[in-house]
ChimeraX commands (.cxc) that place a marker at each C-alpha (Angstrom):
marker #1 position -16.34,56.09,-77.33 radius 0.5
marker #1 position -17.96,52.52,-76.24 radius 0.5
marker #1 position -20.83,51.00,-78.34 radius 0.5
marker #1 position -22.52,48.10,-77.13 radius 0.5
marker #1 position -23.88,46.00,-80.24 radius 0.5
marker #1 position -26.49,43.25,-79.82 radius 0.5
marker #1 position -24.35,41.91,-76.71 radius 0.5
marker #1 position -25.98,38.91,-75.31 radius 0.5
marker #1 position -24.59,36.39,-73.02 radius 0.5
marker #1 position -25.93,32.29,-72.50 radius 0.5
marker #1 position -24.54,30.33,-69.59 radius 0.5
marker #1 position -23.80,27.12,-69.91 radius 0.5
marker #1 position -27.01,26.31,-67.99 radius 0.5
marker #1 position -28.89,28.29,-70.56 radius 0.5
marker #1 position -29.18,31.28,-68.45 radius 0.5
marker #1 position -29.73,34.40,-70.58 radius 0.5
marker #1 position -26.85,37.26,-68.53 radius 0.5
marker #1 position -27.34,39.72,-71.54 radius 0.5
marker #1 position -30.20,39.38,-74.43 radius 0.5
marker #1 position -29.25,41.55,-77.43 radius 0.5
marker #1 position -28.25,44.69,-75.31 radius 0.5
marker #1 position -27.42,47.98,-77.24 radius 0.5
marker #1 position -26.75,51.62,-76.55 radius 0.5
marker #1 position -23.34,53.42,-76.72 radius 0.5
marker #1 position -21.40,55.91,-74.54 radius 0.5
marker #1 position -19.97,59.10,-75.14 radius 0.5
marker #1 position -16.98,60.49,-73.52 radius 0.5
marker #1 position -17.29,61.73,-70.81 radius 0.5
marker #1 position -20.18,60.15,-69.53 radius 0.5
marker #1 position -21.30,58.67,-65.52 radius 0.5
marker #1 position -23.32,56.13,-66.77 radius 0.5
marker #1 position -25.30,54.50,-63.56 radius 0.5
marker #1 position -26.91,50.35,-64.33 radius 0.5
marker #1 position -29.83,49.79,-62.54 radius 0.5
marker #1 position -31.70,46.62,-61.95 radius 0.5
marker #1 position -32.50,43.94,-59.47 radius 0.5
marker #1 position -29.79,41.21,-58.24 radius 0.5
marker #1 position -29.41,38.81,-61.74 radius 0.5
marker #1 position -30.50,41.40,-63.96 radius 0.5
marker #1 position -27.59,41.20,-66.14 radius 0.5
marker #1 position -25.77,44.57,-64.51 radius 0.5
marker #1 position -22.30,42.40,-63.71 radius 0.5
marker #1 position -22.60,40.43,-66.94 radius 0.5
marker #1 position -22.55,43.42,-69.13 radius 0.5
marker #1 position -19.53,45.08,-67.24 radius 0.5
marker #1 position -17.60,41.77,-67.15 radius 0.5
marker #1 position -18.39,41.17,-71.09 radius 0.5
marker #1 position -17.08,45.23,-72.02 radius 0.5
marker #1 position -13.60,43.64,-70.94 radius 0.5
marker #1 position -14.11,39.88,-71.43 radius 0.5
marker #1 position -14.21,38.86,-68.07 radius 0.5
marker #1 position -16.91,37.05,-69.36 radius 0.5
marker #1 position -16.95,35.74,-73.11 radius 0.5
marker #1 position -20.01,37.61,-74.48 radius 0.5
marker #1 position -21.93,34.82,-77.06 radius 0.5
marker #1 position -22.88,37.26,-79.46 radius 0.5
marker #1 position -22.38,40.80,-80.19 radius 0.5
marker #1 position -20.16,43.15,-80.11 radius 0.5
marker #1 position -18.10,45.42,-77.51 radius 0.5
marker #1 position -16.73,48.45,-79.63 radius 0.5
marker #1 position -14.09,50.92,-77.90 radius 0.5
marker #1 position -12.85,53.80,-79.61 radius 0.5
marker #1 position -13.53,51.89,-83.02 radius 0.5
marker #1 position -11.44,49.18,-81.99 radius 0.5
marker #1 position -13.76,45.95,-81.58 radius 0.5
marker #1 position -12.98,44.21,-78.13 radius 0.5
marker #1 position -14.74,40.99,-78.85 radius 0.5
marker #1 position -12.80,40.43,-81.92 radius 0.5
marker #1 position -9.48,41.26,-80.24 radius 0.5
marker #1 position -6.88,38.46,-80.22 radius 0.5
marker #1 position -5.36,38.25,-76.24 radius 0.5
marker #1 position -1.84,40.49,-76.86 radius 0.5
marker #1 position -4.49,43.34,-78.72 radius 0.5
marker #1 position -7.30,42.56,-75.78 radius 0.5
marker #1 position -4.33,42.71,-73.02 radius 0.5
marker #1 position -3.58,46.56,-74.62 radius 0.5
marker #1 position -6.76,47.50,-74.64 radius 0.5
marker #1 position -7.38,46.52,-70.58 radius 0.5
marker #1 position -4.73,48.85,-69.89 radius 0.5
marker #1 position -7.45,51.81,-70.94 radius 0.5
marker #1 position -9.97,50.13,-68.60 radius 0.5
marker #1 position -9.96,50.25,-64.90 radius 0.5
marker #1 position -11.86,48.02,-62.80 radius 0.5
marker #1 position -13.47,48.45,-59.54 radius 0.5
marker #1 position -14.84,45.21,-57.50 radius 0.5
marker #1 position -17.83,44.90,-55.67 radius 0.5
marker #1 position -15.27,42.82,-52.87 radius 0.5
marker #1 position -12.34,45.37,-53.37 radius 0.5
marker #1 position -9.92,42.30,-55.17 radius 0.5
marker #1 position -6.89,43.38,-53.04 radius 0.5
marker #1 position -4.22,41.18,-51.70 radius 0.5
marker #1 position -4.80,41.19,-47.82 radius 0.5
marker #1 position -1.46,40.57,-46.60 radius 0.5
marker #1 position 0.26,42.82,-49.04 radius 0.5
marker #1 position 0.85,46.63,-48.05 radius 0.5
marker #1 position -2.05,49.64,-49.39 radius 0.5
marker #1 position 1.11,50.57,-51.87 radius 0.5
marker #1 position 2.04,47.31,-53.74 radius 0.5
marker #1 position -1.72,46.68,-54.09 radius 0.5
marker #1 position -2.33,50.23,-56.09 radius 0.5
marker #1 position 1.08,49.22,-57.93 radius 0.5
marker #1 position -0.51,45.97,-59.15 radius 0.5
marker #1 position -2.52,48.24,-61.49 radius 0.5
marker #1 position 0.60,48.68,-63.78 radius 0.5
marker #1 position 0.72,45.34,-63.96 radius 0.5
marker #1 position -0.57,45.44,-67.79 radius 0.5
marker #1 position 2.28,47.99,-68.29 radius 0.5
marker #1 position 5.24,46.49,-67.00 radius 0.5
marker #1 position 7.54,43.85,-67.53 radius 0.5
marker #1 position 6.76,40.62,-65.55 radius 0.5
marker #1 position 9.54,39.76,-63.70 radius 0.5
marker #1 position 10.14,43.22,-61.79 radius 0.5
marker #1 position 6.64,43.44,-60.95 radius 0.5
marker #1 position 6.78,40.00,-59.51 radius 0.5
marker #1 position 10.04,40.76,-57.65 radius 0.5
marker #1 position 8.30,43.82,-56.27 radius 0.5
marker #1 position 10.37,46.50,-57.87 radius 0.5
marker #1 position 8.79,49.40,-59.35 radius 0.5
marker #1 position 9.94,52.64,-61.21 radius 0.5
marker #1 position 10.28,55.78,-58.64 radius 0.5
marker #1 position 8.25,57.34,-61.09 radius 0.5
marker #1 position 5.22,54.56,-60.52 radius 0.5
marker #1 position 6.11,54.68,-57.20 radius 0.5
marker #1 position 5.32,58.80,-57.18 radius 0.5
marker #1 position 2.16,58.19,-59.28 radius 0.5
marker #1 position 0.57,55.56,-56.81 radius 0.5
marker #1 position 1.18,57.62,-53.52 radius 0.5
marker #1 position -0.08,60.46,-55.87 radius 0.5
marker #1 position -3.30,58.15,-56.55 radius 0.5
marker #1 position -3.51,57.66,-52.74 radius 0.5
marker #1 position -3.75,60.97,-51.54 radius 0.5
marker #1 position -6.58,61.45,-54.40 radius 0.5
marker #1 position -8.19,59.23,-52.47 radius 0.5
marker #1 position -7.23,60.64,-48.96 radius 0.5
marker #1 position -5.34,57.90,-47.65 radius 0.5
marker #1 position -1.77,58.49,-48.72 radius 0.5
marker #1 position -1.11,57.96,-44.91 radius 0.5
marker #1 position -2.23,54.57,-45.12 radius 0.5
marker #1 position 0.28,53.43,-47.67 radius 0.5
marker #1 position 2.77,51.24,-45.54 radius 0.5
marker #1 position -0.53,49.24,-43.88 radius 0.5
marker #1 position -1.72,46.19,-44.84 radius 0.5
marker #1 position -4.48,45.92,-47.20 radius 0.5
marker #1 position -6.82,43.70,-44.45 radius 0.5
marker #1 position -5.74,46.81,-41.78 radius 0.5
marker #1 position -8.44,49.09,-43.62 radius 0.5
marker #1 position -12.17,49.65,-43.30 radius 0.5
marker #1 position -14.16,48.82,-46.33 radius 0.5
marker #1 position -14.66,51.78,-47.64 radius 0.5
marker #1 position -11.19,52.71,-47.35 radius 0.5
marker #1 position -9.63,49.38,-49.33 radius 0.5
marker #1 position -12.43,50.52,-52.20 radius 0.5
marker #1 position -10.67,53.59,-52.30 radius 0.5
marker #1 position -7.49,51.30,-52.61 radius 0.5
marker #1 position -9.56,49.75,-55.51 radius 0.5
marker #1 position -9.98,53.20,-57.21 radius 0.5
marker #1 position -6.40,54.22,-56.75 radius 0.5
marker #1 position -5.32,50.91,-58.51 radius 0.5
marker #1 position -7.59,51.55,-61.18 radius 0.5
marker #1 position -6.06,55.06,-61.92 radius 0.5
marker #1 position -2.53,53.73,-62.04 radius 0.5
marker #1 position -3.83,52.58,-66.20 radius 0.5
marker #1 position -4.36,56.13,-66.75 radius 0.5
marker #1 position -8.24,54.69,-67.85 radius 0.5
marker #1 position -10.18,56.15,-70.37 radius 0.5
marker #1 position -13.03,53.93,-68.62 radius 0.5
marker #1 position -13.70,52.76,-65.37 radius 0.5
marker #1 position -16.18,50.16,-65.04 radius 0.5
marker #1 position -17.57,50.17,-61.64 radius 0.5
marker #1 position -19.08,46.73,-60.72 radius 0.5
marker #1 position -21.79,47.47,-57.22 radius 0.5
marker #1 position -18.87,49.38,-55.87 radius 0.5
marker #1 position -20.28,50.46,-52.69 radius 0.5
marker #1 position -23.24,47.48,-51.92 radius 0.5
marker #1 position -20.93,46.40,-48.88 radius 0.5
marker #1 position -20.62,49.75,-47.13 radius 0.5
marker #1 position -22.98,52.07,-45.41 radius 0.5
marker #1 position -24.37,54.88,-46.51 radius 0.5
marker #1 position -22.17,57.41,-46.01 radius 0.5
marker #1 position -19.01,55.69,-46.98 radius 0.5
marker #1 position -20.86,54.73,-50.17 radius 0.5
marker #1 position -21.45,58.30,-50.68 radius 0.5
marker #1 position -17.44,59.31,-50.44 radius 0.5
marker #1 position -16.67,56.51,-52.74 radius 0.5
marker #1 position -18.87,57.77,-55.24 radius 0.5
marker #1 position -18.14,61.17,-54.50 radius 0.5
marker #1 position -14.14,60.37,-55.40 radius 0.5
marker #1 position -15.63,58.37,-58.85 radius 0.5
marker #1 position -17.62,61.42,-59.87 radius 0.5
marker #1 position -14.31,63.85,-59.21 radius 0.5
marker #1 position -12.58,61.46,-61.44 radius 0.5
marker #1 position -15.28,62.07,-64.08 radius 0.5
marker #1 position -15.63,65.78,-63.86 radius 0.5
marker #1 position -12.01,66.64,-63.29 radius 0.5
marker #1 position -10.52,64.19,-65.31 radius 0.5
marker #1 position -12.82,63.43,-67.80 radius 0.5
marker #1 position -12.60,59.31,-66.94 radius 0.5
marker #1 position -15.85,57.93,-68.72 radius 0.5
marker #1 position -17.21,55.47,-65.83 radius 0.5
marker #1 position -19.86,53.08,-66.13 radius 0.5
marker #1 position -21.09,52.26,-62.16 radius 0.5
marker #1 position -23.90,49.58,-61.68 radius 0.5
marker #1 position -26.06,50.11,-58.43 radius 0.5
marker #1 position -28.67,48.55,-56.79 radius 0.5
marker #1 position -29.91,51.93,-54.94 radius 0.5
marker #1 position -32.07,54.25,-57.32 radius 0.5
marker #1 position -31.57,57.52,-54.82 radius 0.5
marker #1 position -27.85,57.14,-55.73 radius 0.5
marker #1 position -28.22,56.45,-59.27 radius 0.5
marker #1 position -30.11,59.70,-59.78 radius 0.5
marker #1 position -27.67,61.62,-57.42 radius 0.5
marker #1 position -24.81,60.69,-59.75 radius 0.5
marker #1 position -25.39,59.36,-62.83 radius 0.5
marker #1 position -25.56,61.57,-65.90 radius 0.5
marker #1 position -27.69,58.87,-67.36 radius 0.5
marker #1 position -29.50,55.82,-66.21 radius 0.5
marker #1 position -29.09,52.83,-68.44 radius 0.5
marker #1 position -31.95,49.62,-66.57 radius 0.5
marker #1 position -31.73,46.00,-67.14 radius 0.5
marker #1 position -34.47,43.65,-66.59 radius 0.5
marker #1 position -33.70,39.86,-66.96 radius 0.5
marker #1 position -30.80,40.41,-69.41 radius 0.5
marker #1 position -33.04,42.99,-71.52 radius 0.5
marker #1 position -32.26,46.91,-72.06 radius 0.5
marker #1 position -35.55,48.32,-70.14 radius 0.5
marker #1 position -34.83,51.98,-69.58 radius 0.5
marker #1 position -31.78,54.42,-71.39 radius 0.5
marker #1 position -31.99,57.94,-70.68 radius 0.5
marker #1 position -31.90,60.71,-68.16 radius 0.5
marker #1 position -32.47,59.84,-63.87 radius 0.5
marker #1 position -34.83,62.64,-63.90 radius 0.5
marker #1 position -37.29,60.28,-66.42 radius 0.5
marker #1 position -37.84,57.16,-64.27 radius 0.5
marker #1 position -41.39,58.20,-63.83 radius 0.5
marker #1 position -43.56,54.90,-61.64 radius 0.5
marker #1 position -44.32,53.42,-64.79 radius 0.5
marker #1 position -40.44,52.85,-65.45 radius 0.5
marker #1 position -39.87,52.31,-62.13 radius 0.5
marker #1 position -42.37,49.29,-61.58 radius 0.5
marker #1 position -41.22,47.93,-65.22 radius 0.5
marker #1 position -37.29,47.63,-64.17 radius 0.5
marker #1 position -38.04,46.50,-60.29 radius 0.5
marker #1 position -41.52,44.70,-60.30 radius 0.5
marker #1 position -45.12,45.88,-59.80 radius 0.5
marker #1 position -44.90,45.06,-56.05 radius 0.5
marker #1 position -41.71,47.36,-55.64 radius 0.5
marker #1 position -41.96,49.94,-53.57 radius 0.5
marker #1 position -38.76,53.17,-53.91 radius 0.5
marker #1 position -37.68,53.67,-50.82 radius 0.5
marker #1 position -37.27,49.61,-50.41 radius 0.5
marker #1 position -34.09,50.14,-53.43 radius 0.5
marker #1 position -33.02,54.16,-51.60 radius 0.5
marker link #1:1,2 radius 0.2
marker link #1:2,3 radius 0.2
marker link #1:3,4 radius 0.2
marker link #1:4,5 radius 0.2
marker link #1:5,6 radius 0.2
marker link #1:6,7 radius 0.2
marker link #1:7,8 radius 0.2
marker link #1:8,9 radius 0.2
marker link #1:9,10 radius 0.2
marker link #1:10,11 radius 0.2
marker link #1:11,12 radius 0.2
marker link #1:12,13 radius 0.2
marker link #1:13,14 radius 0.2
marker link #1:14,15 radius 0.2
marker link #1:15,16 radius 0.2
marker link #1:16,17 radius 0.2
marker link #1:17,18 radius 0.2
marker link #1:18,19 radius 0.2
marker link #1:19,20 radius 0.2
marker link #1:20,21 radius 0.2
marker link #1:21,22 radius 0.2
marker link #1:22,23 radius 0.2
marker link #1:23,24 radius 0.2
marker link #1:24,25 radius 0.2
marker link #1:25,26 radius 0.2
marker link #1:26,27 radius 0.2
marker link #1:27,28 radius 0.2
marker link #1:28,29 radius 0.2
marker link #1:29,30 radius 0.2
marker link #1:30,31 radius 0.2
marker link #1:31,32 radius 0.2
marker link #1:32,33 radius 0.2
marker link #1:33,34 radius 0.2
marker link #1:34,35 radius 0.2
marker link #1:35,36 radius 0.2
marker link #1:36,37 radius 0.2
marker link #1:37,38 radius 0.2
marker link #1:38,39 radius 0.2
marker link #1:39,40 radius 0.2
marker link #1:40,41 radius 0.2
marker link #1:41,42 radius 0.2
marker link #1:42,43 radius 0.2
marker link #1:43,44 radius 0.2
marker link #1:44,45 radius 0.2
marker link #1:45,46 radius 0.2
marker link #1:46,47 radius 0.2
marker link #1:47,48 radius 0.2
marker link #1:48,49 radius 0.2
marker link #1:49,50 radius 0.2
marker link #1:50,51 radius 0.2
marker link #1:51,52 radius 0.2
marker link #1:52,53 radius 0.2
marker link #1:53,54 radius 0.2
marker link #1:54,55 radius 0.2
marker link #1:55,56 radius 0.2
marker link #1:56,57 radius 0.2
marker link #1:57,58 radius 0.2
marker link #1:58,59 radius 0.2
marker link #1:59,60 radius 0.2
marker link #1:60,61 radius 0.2
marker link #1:61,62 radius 0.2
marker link #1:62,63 radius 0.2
marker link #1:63,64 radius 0.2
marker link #1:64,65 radius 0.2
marker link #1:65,66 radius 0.2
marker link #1:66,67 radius 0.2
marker link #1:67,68 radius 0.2
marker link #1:68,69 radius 0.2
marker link #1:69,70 radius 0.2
marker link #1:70,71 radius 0.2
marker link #1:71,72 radius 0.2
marker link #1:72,73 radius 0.2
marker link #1:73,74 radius 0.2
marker link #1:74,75 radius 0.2
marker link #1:75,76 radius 0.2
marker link #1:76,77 radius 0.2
marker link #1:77,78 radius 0.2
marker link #1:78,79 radius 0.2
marker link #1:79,80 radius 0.2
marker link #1:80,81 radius 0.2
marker link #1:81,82 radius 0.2
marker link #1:82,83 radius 0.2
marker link #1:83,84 radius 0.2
marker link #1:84,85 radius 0.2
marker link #1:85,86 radius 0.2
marker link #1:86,87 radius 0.2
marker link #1:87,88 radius 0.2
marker link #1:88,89 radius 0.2
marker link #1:89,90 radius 0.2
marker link #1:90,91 radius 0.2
marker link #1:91,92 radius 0.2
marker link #1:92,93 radius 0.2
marker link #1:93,94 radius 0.2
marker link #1:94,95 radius 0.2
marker link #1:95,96 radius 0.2
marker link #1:96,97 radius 0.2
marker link #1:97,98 radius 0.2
marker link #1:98,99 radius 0.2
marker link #1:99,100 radius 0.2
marker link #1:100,101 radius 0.2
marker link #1:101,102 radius 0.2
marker link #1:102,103 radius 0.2
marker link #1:103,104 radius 0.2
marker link #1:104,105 radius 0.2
marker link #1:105,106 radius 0.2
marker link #1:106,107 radius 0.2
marker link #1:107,108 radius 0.2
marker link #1:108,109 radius 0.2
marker link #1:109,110 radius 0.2
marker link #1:110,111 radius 0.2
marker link #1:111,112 radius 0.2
marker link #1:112,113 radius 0.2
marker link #1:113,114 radius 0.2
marker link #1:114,115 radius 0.2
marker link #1:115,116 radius 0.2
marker link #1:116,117 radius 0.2
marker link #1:117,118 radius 0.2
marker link #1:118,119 radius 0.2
marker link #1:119,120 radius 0.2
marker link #1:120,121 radius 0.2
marker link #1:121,122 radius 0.2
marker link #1:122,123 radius 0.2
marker link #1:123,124 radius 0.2
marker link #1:124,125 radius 0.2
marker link #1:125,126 radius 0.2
marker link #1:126,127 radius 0.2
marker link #1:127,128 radius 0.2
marker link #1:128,129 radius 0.2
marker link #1:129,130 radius 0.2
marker link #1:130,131 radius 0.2
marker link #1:131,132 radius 0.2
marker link #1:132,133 radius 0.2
marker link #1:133,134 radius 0.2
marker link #1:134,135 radius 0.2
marker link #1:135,136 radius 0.2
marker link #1:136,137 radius 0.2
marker link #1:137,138 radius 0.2
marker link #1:138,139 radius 0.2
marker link #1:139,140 radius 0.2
marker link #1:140,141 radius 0.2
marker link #1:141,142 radius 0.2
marker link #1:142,143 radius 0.2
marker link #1:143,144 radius 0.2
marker link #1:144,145 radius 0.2
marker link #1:145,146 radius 0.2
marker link #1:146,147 radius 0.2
marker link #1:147,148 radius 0.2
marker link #1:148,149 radius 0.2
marker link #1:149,150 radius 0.2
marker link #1:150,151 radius 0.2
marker link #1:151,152 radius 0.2
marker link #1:152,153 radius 0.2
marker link #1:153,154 radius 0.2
marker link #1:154,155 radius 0.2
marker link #1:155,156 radius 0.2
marker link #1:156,157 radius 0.2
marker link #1:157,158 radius 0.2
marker link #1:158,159 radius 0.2
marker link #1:159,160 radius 0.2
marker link #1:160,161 radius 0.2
marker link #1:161,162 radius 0.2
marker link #1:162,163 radius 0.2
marker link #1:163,164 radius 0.2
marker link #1:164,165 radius 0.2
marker link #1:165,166 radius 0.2
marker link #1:166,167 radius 0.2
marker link #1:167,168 radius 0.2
marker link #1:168,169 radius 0.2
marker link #1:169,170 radius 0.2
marker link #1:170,171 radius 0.2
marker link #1:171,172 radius 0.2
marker link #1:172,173 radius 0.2
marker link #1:173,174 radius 0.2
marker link #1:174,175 radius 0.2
marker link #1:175,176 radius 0.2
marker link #1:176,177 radius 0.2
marker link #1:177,178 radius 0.2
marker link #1:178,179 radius 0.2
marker link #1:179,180 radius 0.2
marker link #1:180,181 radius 0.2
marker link #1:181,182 radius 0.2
marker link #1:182,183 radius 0.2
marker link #1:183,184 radius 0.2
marker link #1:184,185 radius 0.2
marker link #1:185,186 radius 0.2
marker link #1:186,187 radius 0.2
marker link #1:187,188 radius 0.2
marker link #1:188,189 radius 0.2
marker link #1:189,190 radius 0.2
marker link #1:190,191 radius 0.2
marker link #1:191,192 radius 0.2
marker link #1:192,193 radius 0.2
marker link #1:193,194 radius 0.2
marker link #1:194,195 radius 0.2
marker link #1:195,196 radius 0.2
marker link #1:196,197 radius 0.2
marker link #1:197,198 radius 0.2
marker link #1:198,199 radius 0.2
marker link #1:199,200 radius 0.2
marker link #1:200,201 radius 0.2
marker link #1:201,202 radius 0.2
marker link #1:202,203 radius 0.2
marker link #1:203,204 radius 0.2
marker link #1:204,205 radius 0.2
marker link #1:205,206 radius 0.2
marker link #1:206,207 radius 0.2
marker link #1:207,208 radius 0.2
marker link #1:208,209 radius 0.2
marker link #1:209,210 radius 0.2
marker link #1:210,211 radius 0.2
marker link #1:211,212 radius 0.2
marker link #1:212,213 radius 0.2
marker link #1:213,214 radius 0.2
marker link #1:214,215 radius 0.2
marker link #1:215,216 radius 0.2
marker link #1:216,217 radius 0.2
marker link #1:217,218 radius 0.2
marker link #1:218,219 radius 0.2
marker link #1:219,220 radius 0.2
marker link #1:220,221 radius 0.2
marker link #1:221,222 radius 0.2
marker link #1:222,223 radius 0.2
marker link #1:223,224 radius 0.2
marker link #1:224,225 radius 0.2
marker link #1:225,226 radius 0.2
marker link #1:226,227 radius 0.2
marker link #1:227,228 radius 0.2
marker link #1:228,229 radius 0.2
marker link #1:229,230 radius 0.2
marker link #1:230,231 radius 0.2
marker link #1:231,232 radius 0.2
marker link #1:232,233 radius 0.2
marker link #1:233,234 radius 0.2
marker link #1:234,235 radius 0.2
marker link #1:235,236 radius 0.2
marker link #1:236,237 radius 0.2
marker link #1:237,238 radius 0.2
marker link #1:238,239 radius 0.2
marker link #1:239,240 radius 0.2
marker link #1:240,241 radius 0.2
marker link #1:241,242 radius 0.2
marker link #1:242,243 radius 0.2
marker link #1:243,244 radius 0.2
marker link #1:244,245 radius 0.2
marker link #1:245,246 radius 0.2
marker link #1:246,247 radius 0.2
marker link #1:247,248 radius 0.2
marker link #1:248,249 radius 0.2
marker link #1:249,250 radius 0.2
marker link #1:250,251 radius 0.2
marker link #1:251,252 radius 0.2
view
């Protein structure tokens, strides 16, 4: 489904984000990113939908190449990737229901959706979206009327309205306590077993990486460090990706 391709990224500074990153994705796949803060996790999910201009490489989805794509072929392809923010990206003012609309944004014509009106039918599909996420009652609120964890789950609602074949996740839950982090997840991983969304979710926490990911993908200053199953991060791995002086449960 997604192949990553000898993706590197230079900032203008000469900060390597990525350096020559490859693996690929099946479908079907929770892929968790690990790594410490500046590891690259962010770059790489920003570069799959040229948030960020990658500098070299290649971002491959469903044998169409993304980093080749001119913007009318790159603004089709968004529409079969959803994004979630680490800082939610909602409009505050505007209600829980026009915010999850804004997802068909890549779908619609322009002036409607900037006049505010929407198709019963989206209209059906985001309150749909919103009880997915258990807060269909929250529709008519304002987006800055919720608790964190309930404006992600705006986030993920918004996301569905593409119909994704991918969701990439960026630290979706490193604002929120634990438990909340644990229902946002929870409603990510549904997604992915009941719908067969493909979602790539970086992390900073390693307990929640191995609790949902099918397969833990590390970075390490831009570089590829670990690829494989959560179950093989033995304390070698583990002190490779976060530093000899790490210590587990400083990351759980």
């Amino acid at each position: 489904m997604l192949d990553i391709r000898h993706l590197s990224k230079v900032y203008p500074d000469g900060t390597k984000g990525l350096d020559d990153v490859t693996f690929s994705v099946a479908p079907g796949e929770f892929v968790v990113i690990i790594g410490l803060s500046g590891s690259g996790k962010s770059t790489l999910l920003r570069c799959i939908n040229r948030l960020i201009e990658p500098s070299s490489g290649q971002v491959v989805l469903d044998g169409v190449d993304v980093t080749a794509a001119k913007p009318g072929a790159l603004r089709a392809i968004r529409r079969d990737i959803g994004m979630i923010f680490q800082q939610f990206n909602l409009v505050k003012r505007s209600s829980v229901l026009t915010n999850v609309l804004t997802g068909r944004l890549g779908s619609v014509a322009t002036l409607p959706s900037v006049l505010g009106i929407w198709s019963a039918a989206d209209r059906a599909t985001a309150l749909a979206n919103l009880e997915l996420v258990g807060i269909a009652a929250k529709a008519d609120s304002r987006a800055d009327a919720l608790s964190g964890g309930q404006q992600q789950r705006v986030g993920i609602a918004r996301a569905l309205m593409q119909n994704p074949k991918l969701i990439l996740a960026d630290e979706p839950v490193a604002s929120l306590d634990p438990a909340t982090s644990h229902t946002v997840l929870d409603y990510l991983r549904t997604l992915n077993t009941e719908r067969g969304v493909t979602v790539l979710c970086s992390l900073h926490f390693l307990s929640l990486a191995r609790e949902y990911g099918t397969r833990i993908i590390a970075l390490k200053d831009g570089r590829l460090m670990f690829d494989g199953l959560p179950r093989d991060i033995d304390e070698a791995r583990f002190k490779a990706i976060y530093g000899e002086d790490a210590v587990e449960v400083e990351i759980r």
